[in-house]
Jmol script that loads the backbone (N, CA, C; Angstrom):
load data "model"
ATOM      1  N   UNK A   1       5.490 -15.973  -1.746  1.00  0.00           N
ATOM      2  CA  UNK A   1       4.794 -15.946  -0.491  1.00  0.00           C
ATOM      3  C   UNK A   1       4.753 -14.500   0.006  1.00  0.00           C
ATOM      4  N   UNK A   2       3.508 -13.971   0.624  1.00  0.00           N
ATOM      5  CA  UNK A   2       3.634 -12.829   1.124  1.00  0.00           C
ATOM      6  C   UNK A   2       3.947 -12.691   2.837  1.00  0.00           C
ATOM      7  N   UNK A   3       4.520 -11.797   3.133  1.00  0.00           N
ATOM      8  CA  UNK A   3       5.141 -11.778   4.805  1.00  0.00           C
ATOM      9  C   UNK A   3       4.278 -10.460   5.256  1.00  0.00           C
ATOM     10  N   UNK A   4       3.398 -10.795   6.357  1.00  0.00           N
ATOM     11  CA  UNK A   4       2.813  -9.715   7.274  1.00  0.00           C
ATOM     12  C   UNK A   4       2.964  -9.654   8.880  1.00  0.00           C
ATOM     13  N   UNK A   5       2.791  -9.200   9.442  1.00  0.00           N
ATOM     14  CA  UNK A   5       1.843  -8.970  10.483  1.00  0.00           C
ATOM     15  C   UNK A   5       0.693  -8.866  10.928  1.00  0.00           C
ATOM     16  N   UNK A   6       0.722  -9.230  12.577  1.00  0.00           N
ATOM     17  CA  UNK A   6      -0.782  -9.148  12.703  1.00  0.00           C
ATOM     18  C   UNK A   6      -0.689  -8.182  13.772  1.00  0.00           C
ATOM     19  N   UNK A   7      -1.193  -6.731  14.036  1.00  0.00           N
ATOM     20  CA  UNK A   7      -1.380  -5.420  14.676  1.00  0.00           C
ATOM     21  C   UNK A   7      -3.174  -5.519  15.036  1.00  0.00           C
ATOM     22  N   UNK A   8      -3.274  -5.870  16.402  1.00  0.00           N
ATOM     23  CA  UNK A   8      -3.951  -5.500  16.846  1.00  0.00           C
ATOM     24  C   UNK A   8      -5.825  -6.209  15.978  1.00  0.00           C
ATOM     25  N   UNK A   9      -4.801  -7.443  15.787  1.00  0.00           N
ATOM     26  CA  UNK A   9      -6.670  -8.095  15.247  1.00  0.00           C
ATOM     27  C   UNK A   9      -6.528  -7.585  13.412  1.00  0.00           C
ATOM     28  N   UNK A  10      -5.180  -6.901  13.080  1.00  0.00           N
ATOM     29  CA  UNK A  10      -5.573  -7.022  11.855  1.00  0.00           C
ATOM     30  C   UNK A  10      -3.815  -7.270  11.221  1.00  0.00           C
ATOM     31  N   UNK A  11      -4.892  -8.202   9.893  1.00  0.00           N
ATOM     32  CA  UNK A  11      -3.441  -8.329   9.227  1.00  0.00           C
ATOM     33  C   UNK A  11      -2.561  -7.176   8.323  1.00  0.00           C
ATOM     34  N   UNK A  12      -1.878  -7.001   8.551  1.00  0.00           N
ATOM     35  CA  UNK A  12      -1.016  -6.149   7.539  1.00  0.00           C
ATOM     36  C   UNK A  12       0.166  -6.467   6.721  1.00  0.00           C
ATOM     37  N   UNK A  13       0.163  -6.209   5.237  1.00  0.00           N
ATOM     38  CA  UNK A  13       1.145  -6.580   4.712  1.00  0.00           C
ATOM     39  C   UNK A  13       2.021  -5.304   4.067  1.00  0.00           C
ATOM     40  N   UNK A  14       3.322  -5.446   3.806  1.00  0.00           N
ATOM     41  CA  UNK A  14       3.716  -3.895   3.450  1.00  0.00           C
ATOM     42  C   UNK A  14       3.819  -4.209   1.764  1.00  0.00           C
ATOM     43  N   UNK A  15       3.550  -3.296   0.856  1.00  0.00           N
ATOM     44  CA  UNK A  15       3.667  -3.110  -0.766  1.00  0.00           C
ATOM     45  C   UNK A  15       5.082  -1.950  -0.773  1.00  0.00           C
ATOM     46  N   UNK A  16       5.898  -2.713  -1.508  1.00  0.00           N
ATOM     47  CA  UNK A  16       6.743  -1.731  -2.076  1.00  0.00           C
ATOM     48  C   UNK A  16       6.528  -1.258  -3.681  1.00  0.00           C
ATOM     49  N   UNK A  17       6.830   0.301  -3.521  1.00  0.00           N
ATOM     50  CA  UNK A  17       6.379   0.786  -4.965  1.00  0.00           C
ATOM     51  C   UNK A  17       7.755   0.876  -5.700  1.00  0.00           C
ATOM     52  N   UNK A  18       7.741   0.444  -7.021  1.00  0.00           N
ATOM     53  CA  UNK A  18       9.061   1.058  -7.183  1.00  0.00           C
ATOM     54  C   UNK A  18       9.015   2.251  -8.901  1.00  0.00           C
ATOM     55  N   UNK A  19       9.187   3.031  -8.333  1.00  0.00           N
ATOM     56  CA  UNK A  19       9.055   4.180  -9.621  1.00  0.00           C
ATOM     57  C   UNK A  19      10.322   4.578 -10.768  1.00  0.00           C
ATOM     58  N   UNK A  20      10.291   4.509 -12.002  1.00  0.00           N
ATOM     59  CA  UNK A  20      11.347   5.010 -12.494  1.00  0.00           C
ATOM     60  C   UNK A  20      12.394   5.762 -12.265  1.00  0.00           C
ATOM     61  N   UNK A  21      11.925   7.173 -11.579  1.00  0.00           N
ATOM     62  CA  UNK A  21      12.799   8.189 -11.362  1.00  0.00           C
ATOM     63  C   UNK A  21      12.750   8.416  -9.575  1.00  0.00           C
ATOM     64  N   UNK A  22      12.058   7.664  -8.479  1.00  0.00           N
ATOM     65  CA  UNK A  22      12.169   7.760  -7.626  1.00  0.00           C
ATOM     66  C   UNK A  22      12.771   6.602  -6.818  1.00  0.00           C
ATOM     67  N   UNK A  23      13.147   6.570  -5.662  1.00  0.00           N
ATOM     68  CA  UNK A  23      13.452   5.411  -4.773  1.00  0.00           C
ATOM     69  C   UNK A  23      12.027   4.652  -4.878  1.00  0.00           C
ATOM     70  N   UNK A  24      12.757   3.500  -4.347  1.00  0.00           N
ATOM     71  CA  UNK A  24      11.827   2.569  -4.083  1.00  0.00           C
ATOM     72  C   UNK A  24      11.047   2.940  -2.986  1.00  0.00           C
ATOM     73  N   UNK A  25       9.696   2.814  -2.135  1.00  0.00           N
ATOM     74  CA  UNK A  25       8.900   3.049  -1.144  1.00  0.00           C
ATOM     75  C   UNK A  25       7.916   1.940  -0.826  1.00  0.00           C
ATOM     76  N   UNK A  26       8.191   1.685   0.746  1.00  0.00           N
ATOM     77  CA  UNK A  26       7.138   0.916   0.996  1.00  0.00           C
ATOM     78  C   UNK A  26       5.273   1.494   1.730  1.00  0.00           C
ATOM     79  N   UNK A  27       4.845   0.771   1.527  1.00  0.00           N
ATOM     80  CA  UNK A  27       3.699   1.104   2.080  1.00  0.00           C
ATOM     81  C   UNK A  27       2.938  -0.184   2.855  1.00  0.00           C
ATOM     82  N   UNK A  28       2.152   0.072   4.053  1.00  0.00           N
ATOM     83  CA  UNK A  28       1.723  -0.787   4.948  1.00  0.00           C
ATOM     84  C   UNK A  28       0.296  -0.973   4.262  1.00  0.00           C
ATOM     85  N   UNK A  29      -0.292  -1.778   4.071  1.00  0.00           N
ATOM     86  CA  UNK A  29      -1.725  -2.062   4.149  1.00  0.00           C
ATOM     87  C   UNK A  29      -2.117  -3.133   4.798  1.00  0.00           C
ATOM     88  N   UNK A  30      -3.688  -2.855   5.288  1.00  0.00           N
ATOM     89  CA  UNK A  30      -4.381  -3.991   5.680  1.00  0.00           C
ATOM     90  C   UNK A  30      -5.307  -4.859   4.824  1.00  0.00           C
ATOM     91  N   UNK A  31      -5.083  -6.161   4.929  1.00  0.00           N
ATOM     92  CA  UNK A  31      -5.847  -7.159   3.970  1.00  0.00           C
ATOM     93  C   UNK A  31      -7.459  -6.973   4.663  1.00  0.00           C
ATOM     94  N   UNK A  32      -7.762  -6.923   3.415  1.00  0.00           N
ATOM     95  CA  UNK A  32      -9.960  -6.686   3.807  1.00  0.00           C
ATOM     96  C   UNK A  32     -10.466  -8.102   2.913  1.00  0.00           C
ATOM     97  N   UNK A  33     -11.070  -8.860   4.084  1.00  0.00           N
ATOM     98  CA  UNK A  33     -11.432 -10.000   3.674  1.00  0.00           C
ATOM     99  C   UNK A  33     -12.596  -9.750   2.473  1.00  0.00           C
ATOM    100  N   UNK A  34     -13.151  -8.322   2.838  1.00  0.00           N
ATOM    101  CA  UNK A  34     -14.573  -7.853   1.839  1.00  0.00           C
ATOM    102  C   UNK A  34     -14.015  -6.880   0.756  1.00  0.00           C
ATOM    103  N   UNK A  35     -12.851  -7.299   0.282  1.00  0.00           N
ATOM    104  CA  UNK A  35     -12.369  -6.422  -0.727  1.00  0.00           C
ATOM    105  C   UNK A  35     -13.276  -6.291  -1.851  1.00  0.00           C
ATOM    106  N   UNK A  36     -13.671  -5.071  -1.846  1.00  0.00           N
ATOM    107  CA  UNK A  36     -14.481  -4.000  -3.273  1.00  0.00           C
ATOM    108  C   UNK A  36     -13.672  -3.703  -4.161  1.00  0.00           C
ATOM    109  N   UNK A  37     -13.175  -3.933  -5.140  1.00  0.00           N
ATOM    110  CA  UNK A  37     -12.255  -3.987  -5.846  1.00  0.00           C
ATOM    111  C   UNK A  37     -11.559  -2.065  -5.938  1.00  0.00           C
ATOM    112  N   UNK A  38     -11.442  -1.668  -5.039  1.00  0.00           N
ATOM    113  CA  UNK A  38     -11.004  -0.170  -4.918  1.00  0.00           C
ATOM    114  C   UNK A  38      -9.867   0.030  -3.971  1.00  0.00           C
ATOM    115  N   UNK A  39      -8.645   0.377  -4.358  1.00  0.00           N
ATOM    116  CA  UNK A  39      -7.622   0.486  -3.457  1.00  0.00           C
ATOM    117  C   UNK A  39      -7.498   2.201  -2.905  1.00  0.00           C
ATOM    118  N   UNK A  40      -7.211   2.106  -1.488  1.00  0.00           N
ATOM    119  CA  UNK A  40      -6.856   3.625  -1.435  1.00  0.00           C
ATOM    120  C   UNK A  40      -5.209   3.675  -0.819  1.00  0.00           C
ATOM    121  N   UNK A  41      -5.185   4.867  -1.114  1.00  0.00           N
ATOM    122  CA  UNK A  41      -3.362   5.243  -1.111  1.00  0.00           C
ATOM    123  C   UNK A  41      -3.687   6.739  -0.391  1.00  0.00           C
ATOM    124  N   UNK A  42      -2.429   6.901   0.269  1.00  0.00           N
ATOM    125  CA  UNK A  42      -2.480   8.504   1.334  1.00  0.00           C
ATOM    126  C   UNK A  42      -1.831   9.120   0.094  1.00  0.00           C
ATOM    127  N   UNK A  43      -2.504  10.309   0.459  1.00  0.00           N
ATOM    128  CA  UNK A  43      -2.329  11.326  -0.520  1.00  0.00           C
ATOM    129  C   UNK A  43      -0.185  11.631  -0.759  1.00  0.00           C
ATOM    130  N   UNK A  44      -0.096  11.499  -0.102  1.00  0.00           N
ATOM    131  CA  UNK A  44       1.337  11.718  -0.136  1.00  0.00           C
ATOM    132  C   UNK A  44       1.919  10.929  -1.919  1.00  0.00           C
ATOM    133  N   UNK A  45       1.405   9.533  -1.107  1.00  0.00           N
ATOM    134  CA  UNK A  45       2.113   8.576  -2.309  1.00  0.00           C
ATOM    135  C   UNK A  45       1.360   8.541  -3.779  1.00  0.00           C
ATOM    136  N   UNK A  46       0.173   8.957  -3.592  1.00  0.00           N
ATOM    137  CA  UNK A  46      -0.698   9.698  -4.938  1.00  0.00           C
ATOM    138  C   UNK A  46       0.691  10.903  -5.526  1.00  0.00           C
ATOM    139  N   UNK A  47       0.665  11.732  -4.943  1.00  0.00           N
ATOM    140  CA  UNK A  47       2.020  13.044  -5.134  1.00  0.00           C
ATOM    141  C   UNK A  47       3.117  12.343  -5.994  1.00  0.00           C
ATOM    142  N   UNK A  48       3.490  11.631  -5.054  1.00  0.00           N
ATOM    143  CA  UNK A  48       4.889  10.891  -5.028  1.00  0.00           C
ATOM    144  C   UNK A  48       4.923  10.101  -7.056  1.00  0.00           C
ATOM    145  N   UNK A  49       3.628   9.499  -7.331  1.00  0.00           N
ATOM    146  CA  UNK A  49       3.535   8.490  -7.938  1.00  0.00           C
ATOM    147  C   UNK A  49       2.866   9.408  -9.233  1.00  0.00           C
ATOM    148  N   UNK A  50       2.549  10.829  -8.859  1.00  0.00           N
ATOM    149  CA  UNK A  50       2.128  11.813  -9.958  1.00  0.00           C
ATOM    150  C   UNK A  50       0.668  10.958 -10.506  1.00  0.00           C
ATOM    151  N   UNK A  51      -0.083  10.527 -10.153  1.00  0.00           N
ATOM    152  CA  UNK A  51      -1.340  10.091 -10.073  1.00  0.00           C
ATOM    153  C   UNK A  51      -2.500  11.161 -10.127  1.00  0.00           C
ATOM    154  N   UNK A  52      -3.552  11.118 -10.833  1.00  0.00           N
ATOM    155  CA  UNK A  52      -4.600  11.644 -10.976  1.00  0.00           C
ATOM    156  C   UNK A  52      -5.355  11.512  -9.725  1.00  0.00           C
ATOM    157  N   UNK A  53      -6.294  12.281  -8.928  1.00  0.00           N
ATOM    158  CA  UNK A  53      -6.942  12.154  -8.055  1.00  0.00           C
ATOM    159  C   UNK A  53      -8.595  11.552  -8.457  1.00  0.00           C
TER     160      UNK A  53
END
end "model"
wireframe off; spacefill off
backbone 0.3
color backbone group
């Protein structure tokens, strides 16, 4: 089961990442009923996750 919130008219659920050599990290997102199959991430956790831009 997934656990969110609801902020202001929208739902949010948090994703935790968990990386080999780093701590675990969560991240907040909002569910998009019109999901385009394209996720975006703040540049930070792109860094964090050594990801291609």
């Amino acid at each position: 089961m997934i656990y969110g919130r609801l902020i202001d008219g929208l739902a949010i659920v948090p994703v935790t990442f968990r990386l080999p050599t780093q701590p675990d990290f969560s991240l907040d997102f909002i569910i998009d009923t019109g999901f385009n199959d394209h996720l975006t991430l703040p540049p930070q956790a792109v860094s964090v996750m050594n990801l291609p831009l």
